[in-house]
N, C-alpha and C positions, 0 to 999 in steps of 0.2 A: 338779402341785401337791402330790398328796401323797408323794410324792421330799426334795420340800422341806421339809416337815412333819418327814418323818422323819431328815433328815441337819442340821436347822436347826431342835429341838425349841424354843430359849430364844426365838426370834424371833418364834414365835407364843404362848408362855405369857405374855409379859409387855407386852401390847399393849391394857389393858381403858380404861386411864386414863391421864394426864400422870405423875402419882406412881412407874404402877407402869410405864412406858415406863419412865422415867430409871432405876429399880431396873436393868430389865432388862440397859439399854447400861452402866450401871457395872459392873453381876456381869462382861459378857462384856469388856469396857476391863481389868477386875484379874484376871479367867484370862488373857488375855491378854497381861500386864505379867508375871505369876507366871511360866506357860509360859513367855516369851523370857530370864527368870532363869534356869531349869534348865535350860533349852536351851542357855546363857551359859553356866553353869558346868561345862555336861557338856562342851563343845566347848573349854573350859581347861583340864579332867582331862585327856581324850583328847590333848591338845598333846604330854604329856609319856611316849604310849609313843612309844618310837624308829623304828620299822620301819614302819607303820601310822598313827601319829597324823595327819597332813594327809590322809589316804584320810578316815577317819575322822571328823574337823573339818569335812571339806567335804560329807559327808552327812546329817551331823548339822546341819550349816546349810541343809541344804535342805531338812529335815524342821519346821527350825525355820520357814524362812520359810513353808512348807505351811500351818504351823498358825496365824502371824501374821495367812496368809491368808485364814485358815475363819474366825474370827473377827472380820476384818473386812467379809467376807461376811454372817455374821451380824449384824451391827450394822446393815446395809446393808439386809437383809431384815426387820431392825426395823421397822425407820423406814420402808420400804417396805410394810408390814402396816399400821403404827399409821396412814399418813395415806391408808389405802385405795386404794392404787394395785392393791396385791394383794389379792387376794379370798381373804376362809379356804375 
């Protein structure tokens, strides 16, 4: 559990109340949205070196989806916090 505390901080800070739940899942919803923009836009730069750019594109997508994925893990260990399945 404390593995999870510490790789999944936002999951257990924003768990007290209905108010500060919803705060929580938005904050990690618009990092979310953010990161797949720069990760979007890094993987359109990269398109355009010649020799390297599709090596490039395709690891930088997989870093992207990594992160799509901690985040929705997180949202996931919210909502698994806030309705007491998980125990702090």
């Amino acid at each position: 559990m404390e593995t999870l505390k510490k790789l999944f901080p936002l999951s257990w800070k924003y768990t007290k109340d209905v108010s500060n739940f919803i705060v929580g899942i938005i904050i990690q919803a618009v990092a979310s949205i953010l990161a797949g923009a720069v990760i979007s836009l890094a993987t359109m730069l990269v398109n355009w070196i010649p020799a390297v750019g599709g090596l490039l594109a395709w690891l930088i997508g997989i870093v992207g989806s990594l992160v799509g994925l901690y985040f929705l893990a997180g949202i996931v260990i919210q909502i698994l916090v806030f309705t007491k399945v998980i125990k702090d």
